[in-house]
C-alpha positions as CSV (number, residue, x, y, z in Angstrom):
1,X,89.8,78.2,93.0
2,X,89.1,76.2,96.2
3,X,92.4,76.2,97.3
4,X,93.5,80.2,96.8
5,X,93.6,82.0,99.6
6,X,90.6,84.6,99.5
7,X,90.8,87.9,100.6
8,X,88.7,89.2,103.5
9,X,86.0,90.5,101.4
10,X,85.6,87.1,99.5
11,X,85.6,84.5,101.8
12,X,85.4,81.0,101.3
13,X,83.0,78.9,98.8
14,X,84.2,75.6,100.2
15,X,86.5,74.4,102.7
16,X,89.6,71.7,100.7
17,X,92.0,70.0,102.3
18,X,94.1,73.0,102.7
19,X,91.3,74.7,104.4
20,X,90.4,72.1,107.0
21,X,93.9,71.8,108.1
22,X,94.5,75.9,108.6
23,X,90.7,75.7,110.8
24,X,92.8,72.7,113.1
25,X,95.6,74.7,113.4
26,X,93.8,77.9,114.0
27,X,91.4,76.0,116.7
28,X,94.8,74.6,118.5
29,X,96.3,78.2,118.9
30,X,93.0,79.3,120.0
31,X,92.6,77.0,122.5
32,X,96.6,77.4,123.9
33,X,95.8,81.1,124.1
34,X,92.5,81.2,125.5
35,X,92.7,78.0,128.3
36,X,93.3,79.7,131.1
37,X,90.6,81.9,130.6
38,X,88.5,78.7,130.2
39,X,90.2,76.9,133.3
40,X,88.9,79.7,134.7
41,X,85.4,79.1,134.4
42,X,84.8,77.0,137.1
43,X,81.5,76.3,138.9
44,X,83.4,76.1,142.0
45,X,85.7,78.9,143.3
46,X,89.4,76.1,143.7
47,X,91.6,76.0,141.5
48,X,90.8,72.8,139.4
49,X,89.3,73.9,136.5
50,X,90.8,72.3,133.5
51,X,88.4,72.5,130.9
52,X,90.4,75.3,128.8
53,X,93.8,72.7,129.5
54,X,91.7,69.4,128.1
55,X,90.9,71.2,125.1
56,X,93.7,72.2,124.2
57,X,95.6,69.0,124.7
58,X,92.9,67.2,123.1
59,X,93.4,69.1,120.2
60,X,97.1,69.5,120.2
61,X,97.6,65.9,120.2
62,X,95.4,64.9,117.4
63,X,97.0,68.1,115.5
64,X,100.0,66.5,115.8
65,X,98.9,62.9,114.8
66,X,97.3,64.1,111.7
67,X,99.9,66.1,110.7
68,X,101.3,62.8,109.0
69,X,98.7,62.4,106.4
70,X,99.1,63.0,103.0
71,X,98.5,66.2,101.4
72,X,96.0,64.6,98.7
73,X,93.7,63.2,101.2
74,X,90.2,65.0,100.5
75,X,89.1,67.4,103.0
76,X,86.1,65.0,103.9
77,X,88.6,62.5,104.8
78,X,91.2,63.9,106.4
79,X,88.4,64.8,108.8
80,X,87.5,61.2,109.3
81,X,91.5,60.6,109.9
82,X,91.5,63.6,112.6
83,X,88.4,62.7,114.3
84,X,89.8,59.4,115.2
85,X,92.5,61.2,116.2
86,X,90.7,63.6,118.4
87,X,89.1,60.3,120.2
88,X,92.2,59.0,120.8
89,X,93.6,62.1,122.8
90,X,90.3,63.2,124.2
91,X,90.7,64.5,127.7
92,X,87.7,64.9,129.9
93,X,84.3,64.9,129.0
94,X,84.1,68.0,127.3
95,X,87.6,66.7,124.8
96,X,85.6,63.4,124.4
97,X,82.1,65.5,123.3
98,X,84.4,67.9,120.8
99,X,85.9,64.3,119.3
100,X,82.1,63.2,118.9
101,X,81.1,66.1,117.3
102,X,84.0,66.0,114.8
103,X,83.4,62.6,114.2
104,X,79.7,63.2,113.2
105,X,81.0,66.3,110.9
106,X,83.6,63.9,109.5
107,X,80.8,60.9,109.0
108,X,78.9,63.7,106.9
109,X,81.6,64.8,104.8
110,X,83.7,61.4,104.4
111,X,84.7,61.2,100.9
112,X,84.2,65.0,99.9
113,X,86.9,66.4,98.3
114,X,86.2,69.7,99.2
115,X,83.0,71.1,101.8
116,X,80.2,73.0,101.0
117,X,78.0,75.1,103.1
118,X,75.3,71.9,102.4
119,X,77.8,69.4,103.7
120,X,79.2,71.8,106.5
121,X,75.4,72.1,107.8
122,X,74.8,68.5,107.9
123,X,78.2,67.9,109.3
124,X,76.9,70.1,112.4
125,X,73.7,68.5,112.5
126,X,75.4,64.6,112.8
127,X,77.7,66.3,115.2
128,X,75.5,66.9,117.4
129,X,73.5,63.9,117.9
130,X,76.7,61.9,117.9
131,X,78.0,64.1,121.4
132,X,74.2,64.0,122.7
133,X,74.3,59.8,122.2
134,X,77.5,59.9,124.0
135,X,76.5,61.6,127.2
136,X,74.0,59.2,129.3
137,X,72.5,61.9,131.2
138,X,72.5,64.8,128.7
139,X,71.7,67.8,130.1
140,X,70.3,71.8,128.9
141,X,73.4,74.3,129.9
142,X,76.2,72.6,128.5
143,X,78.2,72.3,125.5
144,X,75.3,69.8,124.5
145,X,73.2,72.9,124.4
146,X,75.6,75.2,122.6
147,X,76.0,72.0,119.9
148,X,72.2,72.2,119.9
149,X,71.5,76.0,119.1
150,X,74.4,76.5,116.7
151,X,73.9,73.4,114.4
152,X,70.1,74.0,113.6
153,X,71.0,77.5,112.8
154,X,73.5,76.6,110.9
155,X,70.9,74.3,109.0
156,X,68.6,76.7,108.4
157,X,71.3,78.3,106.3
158,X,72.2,75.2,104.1
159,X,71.5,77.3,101.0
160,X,73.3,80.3,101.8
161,X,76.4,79.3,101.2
162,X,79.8,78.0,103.3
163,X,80.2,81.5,105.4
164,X,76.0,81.9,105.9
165,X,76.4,78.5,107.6
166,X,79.2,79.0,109.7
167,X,78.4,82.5,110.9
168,X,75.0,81.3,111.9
169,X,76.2,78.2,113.6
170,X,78.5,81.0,115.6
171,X,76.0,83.7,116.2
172,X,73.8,80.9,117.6
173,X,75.8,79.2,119.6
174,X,77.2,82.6,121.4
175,X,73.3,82.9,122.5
176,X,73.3,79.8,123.6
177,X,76.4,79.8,125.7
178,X,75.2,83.6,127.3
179,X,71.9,80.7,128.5
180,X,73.5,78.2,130.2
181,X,73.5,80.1,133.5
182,X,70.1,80.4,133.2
183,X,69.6,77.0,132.8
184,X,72.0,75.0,135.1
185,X,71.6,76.6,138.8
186,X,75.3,75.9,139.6
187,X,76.2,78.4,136.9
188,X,74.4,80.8,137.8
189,X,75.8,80.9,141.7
190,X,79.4,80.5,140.4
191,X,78.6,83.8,137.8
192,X,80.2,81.8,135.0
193,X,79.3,80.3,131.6
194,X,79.7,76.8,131.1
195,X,83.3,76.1,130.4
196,X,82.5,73.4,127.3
197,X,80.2,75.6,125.8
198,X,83.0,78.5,126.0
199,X,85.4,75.9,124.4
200,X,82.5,75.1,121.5
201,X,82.2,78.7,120.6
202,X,85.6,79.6,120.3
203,X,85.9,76.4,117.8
204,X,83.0,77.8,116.0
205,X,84.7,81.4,116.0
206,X,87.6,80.2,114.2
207,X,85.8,78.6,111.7
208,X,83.7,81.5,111.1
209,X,87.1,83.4,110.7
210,X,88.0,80.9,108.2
211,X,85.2,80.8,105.8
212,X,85.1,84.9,106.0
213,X,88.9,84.8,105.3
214,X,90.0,86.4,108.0
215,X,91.8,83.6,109.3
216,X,95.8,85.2,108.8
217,X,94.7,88.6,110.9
218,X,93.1,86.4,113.3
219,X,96.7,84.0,113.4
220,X,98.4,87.1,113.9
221,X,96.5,88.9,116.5
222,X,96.8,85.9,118.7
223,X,100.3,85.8,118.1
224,X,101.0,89.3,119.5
225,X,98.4,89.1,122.3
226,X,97.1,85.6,122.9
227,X,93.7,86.8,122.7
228,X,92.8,90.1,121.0
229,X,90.4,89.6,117.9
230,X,88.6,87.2,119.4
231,X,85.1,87.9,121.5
232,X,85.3,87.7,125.3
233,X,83.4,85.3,126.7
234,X,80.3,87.5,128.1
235,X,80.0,87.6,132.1
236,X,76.8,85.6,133.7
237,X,74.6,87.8,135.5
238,X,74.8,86.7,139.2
239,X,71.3,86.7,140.6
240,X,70.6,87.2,143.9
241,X,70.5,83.9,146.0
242,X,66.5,84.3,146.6
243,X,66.2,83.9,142.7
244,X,67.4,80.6,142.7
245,X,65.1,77.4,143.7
246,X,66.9,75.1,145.9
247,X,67.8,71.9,144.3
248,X,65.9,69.0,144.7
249,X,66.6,66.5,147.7
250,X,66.4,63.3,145.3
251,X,66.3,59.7,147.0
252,X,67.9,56.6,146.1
253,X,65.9,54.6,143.9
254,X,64.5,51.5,145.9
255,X,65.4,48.1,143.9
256,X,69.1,47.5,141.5
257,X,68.0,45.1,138.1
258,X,70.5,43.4,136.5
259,X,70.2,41.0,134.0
260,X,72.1,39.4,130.2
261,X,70.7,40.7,127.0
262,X,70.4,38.3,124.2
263,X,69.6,39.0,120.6
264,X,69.7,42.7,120.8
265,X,71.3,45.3,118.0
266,X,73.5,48.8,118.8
267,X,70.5,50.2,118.3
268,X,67.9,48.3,120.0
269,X,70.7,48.6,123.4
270,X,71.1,52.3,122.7
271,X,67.2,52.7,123.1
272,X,67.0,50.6,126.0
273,X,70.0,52.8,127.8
274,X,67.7,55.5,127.0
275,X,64.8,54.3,128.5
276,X,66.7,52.9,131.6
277,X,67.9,56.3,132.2
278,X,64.1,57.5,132.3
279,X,63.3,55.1,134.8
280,X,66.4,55.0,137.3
281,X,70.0,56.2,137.4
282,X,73.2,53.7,137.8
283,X,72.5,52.9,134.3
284,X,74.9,50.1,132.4
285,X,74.5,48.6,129.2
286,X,77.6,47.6,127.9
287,X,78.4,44.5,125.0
288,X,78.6,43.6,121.8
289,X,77.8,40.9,119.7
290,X,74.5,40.6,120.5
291,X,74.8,40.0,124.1
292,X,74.8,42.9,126.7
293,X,75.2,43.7,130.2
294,X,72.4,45.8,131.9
295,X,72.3,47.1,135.1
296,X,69.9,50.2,136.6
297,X,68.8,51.4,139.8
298,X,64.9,51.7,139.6
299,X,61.9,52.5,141.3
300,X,59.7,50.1,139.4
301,X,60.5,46.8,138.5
302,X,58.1,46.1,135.9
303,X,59.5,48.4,133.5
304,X,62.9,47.6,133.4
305,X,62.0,44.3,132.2
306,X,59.8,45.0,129.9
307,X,62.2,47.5,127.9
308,X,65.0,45.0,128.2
309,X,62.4,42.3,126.7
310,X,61.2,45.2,124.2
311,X,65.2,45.3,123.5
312,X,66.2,41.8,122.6
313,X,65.9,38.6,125.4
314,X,66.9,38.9,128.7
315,X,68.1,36.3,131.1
316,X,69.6,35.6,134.2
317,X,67.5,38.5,135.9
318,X,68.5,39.6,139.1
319,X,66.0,42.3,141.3
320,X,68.0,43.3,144.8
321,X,66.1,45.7,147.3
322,X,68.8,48.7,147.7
323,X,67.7,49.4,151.1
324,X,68.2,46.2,152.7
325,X,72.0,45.5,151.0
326,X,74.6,45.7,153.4
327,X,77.7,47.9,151.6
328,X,81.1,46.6,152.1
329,X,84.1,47.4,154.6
330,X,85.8,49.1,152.2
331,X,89.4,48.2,153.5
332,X,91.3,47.1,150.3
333,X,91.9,43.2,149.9
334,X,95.8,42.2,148.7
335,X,94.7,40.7,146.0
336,X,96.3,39.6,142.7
337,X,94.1,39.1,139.4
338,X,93.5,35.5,138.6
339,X,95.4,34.2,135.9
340,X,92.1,33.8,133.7
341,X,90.3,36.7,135.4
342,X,89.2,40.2,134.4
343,X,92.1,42.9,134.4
344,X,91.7,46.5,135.8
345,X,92.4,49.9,134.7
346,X,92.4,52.7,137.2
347,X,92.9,56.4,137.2
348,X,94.4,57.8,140.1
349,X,95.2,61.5,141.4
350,X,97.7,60.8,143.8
351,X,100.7,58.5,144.8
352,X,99.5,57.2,147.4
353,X,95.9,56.0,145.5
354,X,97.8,55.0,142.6
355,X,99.3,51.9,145.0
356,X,95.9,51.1,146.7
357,X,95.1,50.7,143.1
358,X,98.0,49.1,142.3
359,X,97.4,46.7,145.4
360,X,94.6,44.8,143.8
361,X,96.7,44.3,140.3
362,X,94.9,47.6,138.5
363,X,97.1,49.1,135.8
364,X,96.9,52.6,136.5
365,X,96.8,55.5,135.1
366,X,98.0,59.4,136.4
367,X,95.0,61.8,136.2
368,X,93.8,65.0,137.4
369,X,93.1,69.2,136.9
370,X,95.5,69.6,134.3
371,X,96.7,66.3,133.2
372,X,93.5,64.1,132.8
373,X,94.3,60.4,131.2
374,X,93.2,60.1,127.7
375,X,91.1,58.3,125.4
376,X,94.1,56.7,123.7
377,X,96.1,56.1,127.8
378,X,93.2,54.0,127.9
379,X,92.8,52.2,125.1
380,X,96.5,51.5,125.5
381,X,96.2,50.3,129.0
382,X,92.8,48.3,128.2
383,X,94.8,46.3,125.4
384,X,98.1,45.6,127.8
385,X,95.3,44.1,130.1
386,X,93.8,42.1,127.6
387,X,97.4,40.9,125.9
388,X,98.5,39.9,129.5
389,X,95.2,37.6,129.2
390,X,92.8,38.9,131.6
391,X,89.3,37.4,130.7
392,X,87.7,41.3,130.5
393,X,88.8,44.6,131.4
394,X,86.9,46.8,134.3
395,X,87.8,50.3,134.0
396,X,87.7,52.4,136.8
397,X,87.9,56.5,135.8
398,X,87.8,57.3,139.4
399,X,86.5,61.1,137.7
400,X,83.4,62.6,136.9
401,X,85.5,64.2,134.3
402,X,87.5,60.8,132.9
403,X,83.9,59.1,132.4
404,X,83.1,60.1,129.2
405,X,86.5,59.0,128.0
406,X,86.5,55.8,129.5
407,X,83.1,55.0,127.9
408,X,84.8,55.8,124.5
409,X,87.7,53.6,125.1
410,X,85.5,50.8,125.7
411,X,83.7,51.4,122.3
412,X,86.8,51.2,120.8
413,X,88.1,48.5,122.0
414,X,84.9,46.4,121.4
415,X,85.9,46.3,117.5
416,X,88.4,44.4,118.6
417,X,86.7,42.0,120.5
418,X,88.1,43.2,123.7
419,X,85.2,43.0,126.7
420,X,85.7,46.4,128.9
421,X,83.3,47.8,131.3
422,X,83.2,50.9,133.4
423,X,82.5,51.2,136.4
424,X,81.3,55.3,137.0
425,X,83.2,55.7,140.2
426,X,83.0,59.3,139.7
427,X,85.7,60.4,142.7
428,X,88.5,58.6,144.4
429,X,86.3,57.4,147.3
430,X,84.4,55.2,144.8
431,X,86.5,53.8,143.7
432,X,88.3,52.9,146.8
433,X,84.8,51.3,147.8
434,X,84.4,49.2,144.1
435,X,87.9,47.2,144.6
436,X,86.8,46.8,148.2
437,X,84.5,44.2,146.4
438,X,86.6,43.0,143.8
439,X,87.2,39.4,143.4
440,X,90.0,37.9,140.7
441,X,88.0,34.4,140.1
442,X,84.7,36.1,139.1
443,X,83.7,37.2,135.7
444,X,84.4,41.1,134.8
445,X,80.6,41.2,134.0
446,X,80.0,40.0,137.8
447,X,82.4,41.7,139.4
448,X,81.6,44.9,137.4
449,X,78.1,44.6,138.6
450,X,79.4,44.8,142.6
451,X,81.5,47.4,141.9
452,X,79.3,49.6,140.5
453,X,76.7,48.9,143.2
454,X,79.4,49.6,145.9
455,X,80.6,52.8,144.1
456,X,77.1,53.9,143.5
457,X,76.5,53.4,147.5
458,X,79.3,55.6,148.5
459,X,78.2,59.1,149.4
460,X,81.4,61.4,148.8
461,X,82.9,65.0,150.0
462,X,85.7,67.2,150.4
463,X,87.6,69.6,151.8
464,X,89.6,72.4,149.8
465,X,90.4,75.6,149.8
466,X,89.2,78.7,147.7
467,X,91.0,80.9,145.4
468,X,88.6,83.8,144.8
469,X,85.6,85.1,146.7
470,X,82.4,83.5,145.6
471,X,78.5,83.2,146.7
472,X,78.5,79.5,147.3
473,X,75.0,77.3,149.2
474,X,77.4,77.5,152.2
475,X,77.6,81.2,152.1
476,X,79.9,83.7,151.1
477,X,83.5,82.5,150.7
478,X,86.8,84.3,150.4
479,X,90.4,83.1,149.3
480,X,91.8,81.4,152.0
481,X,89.0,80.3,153.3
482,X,88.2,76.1,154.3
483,X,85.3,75.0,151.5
484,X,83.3,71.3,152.8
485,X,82.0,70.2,149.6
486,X,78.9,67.0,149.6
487,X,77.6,65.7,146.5
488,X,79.3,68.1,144.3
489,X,77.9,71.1,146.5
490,X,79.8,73.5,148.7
491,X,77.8,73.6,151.7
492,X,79.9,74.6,154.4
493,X,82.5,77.7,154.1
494,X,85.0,77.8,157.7
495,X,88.6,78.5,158.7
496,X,89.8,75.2,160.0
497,X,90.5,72.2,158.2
498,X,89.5,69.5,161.2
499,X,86.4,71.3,161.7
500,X,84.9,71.9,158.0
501,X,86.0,68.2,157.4
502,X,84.0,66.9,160.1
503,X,81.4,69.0,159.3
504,X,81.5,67.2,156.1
505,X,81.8,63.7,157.8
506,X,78.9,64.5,160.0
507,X,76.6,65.4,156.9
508,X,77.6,62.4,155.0
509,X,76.6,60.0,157.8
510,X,73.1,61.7,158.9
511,X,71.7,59.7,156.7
512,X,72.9,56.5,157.6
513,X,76.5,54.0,157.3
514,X,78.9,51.5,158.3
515,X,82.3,52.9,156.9
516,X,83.5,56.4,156.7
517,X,87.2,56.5,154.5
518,X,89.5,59.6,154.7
519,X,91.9,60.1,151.7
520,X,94.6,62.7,152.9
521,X,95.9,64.6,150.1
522,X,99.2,65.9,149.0
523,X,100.6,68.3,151.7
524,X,98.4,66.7,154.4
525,X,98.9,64.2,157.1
526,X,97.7,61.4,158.2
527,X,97.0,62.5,161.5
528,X,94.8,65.1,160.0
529,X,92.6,62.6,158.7
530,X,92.4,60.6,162.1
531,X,91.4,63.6,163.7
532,X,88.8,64.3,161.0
533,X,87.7,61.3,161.2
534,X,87.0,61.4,165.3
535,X,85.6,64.4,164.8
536,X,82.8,63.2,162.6
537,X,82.0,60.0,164.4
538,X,81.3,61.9,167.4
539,X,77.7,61.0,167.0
540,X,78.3,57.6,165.4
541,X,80.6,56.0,167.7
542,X,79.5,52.5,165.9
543,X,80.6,53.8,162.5
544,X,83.5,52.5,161.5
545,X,86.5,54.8,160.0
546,X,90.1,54.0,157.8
547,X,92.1,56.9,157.2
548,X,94.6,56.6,154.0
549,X,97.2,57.9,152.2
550,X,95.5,59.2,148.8
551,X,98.2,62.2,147.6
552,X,95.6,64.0,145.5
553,X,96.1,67.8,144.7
554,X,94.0,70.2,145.4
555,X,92.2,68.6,148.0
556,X,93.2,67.7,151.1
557,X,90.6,65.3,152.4
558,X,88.1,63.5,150.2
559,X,85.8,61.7,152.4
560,X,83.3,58.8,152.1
561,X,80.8,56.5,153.7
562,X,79.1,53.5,152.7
C-alpha cells in the first residue's frame, strides 16, 4: 500500500502525501544539521558564508507554512502548495533556485495523488529548466550544474521505477558537485565545492533515503550526531596556482540601449532577455501585459534592436555612448517620494545604510551572512509600497546574493498588477550610487533605468579580514591577516587596515573616476575611512571622496568609485 511504511529492503513504489511530507521534514533536519558545514564552503576565506543558513531557513519556513494543509491534499498538490511556499521564504539565490526547482517538480506532478518514478523524473527534468530560466547569467559549476547532471540521469531511469530514479538523480548529481571546482576557477583556489550544489545533493540524498526506506535510520542518526549517515561532502583538489588561467580582463561594453516593448508575450521577453544577455551584460527586461522595459549594455547596436523588434514593437529607443556619460556625485539627496511617484525597497546590512536608505523614503529591509531578506519580506514590503500609492516599486537588493530573490518577488507581484523593478545593485556601494540619481517625480521605469546605469558604473571593493589560511590571487593568506577584495577577487593580502584599503582605493581608480565612497562598517570609525580615503587619492588629488557611516558586518570598509 502506498502509504505503509516499507521496510529497508522494499522501498518505495510511489511517494503519497505521507511520503512527500516525511522527504520535507527529513530535507529540513538535514539542512539544520549540516549548514555549517555548508556555511563553510566559501569561495573566500571570511566568515560570510551563509549558503548552509539560507537553506535551511528557506526550508524551515515553508515547512512550517505547509504544515497547515490538509492531510487529504494529494501528494502532487501539496507540492504545488509547498513550492509556493518555498518562494515565499527563499533566502539568497541558491533558496530562490531550490523554490524554482520544487516548483517545476510540483508543476509536473500537480494533481497526482501519489508519485511515480515517471512523474518523479519529469518532475526533475521541469525543475531544472525552471531554476536555469531564473538565473540571467547561468553558469557550469553551480547548483545549475548539479540540477543538470542529476535530472537527466534521473530520466534515463523513468522506467525503472521510483528508487532507480532517485538513486540516479543522487549518484549523478554527487559527480557533478565533485566538478564544479573544475569548472569555476574561484573554486578551485578556495579548495571547496560549490556551496548550492552541496545543498542540492544533500536534498537529493534524502530523497534517495526515502524511496529506499531508510528514511527513520537516517532521522535517527542525525538526531544522535547531526551528521553521521550521511556522505561528506568530498574535498576539491587544490591545484597548484600555475594550473589555473588567469581570468579574463573584460571591458565595459561601449553603448547602454534602452527602449518600451510593445506587443510582446512571456515568452517572446524571456527569449529576448536571452539574447540580450549574449550580446551585452546590464540586462533588464521587466513587465507585463504586453509592455516591457528593456535595458542592456552592448557592444553593437544593431542587434539589440533587431531582437527587441524580433520580440514584439519597440519604441521610445534610447542609444547612450557609456564612455562619454558623466556618473553622478553620489552624495545622497534628502528626498521624499512624490506622492504619485514610484516607491522603494532596499536591503541594507548595516544601521547606518539602513538610514541613508531610509533618507530618500526606501522601505527597507535588514539583510546579510546569516539573515538574508526573503522572497516573502519582499513581497510584503513591495505591496506596503504599492498600498501607500506609489506609482511603481524599484527594488534595490543591495546583494549579489538577494538578487535572485528580488527578481522573484517582482514576478509575483506582477499577478497582481503591481509594477516592480530591480535594480542589480549587487553590494552596498551600488546602491548608494543608484539613489544618488533617484528622483520622486519621474516614472519607476525612468528612474529605474538611471539607477541601474549608476549602479552598473560603480566599481566596488573591500576590506575584511580572514578566518583560515587560504591561497587567494593576492597570495597566501593567514587568519588574522587584512584581505582587499576588487570585483569579487582578493587581490591584495596585508596587516594594516589603512594600508590594504587604500590599496584597494588605488586599484579601483587606475582606471579612471570622479567619486570614491567609504562605507565604514560595524566596529570601525569614521576616521578610518577618511584616512583610507586620503590614502587612496594620493595620486588623484582631483577625485573627489565621502566617507559614511554603513554598519555592515564583516567588513569594515566597502569602497566605491564612479
Amino acid at each position: 500500500m502506498p502509504g505503509a511504511a516499507p521496510t529497508p529492503e522494499e522501498g518505495l513504489e510511489v511517494l503519497d502525501v505521507n511520503a512527500v511530507r516525511r522527504w520535507a521534514v527529513l530535507v529540513r533536519s538535514a539542512f539544520a544539521a549540516r549548514r555549517a558545514e555548508i556555511d563553510a564552503l566559501n569561495v573566500f576565506p571570511v566568515p560570510d558564508g551563509d549558503t548552509g543558513t539560507n537553506l535551511f531557513l528557506t526550508f524551515d519556513g515553508a515547512v512550517d507554512r505547509t504544515l497547515t494543509e490538509p492531510a487529504d491534499t494529494g501528494a502532487g498538490d501539496l507540492l504545488v502548495v509547498f513550492a509556493k511556499n518555498l518562494l515565499w521564504s527563499a533566502r539568497g539565490n541558491s533558496g530562490v533556485i531550490l523554490s524554482q526547482l520544487a516548483r517545476g517538480l510540483a508543476e509536473a506532478c500537480q494533481g497526482e495523488a501519489v508519485i511515480d518514478g515517471a512523474t518523479l523524473a519529469k518532475g526533475l527534468v521541469v525543475g531544472d529548466r525552471r531554476a536555469w530560466e531564473a538565473v540571467t547569467d547561468p553558469r557550469e559549476g553551480t547548483i545549475l550544474s548539479v540540477s543538470r547532471a542529476a535530472s537527466a540521469a534521473g530520466s534515463a531511469e523513468a522506467a525503472s521505477g521510483l528508487h532507480a530514479v532517485a538513486a540516479a538523480a543522487l549518484e549523478s548529481g554527487r559527480s557533478a558537485l565533485e566538478r564544479t571546482p573544475q569548472q569555476l576557477d574561484v573554486l578551485a583556489r578556495a579548495g571547496v565545492v560549490d556551496a548550492g550544489g552541496a545543498g542540492l545533493v544533500l536534498l537529493l540524498e534524502c530523497l534517495e533515503r526515502l524511496c529506499a526506506g531508510d528514511d527513520g535510520r537516517l532521522v535517527l542518526s542525525l538526531a544522535k550526531s547531526g551528521r553521521r549517515g550521511l556522505r561528506p561532502f568530498g574535498p576539491a583538489v587544490m591545484p597548484s596556482p600555475l594550473d589555473l588561467e588567469p581570468e579574463a580582463d573584460e571591458t565595459a561594453p561601449e553603448y547602454e540601449v534602452m527602449y518600451l516593448l510593445d506587443d510582446a508575450t512571456d515568452a517572446t521577453a524571456d527569449a529576448l532577455r536571452d539574447r540580450l544577455v549574449e550580446l551585452g551584460d546590464s540586462v533588464i527586461v521587466a513587465g507585463a501585459d504586453g509592455t516591457w522595459n528593456v535595458h542592456a549594455h552592448v557592444d553593437d547596436i544593431g542587434p539589440a534592436i533587431e531582437a527587441g523588434i524580433e520580440a514584439g514593437r519597440p519604441r521610445d529607443i534610447r542609444v547612450t555612448r557609456l564612455t562619454q556619460e558623466q556618473s553622478p556625485t553620489g552624495r545622497l539627496p534628502s528626498v521624499q517620494p512624490a506622492p504619485e511617484g514610484p516607491g522603494l525597497v532596499a536591503c541594507a546590512p548595516g544601521d547606518g545604510l539602513a538610514d541613508l536608505f531610509r533618507e530618500v523614503g526606501a522601505v527597507v529591509l535588514p539583510t546579510g551572512p546569516g539573515k538574508r531578506t526573503t522572497t516573502g519580506e519582499l513581497i510584503a514590503a513591495i505591496r506596503e509600497r504599492h498600498e501607500a500609492g506609489a506609482r511603481g516599486v524599484i527594488v534595490l537588493p543591495n546583494d549579489g546574493d538577494t538578487e535572485l530573490a528580488a527578481a522573484a518577488a517582482a514576478r509575483a507581484v506582477a499577478d497582481e498588477g503591481i509594477e516592480t523593478l530591480v535594480v542589480r545593485s549587487r553590494t552596498p556601494v551600488q546602491g548608494v550610487a543608484a539613489v544618488a540619481v533617484f528622483e520622486p517625480s519621474a516614472s519607476a521605469s525612468a528612474n529605474v533605468l538611471a539607477m541601474q546605469f549608476a549602479a552598473a558604473g560603480t566599481r566596488h571593493g573591500a576590506v575584511t579580514i580572514a578566518d583560515r589560511p587560504a591561497l587567494t590571487s593576492g597570495g597566501r593568506c593567514e587568519p588574522g591577516d587584512v584581505l582587499g577584495i576588487v570585483d569579487e577577487d582578493i587581490v591584495v593580502v596585508g596587516s594594516d587596515l589603512i594600508k590594504v584599503g587604500a590599496a584597494v582605493g588605488a586599484r579601483l581608480l587606475s582606471s579612471g573616476g570622479e567619486l570614491l565612497t567609504v562605507l565604514v562598517g560595524d566596529g570601525a570609525t569614521l576616521e578610518l575611512g577618511e584616512a583610507v580615503a586620503e590614502a587612496a587619492r594620493h595620486e588623484r588629488r582631483e577625485v573627489e571622496s565621502t566617507v559614511l557611516r554603513g554598519g555592515q558586518p564583516v567588513y569594515p570598509l566597502l569602497l566605491g568609485v564612479e
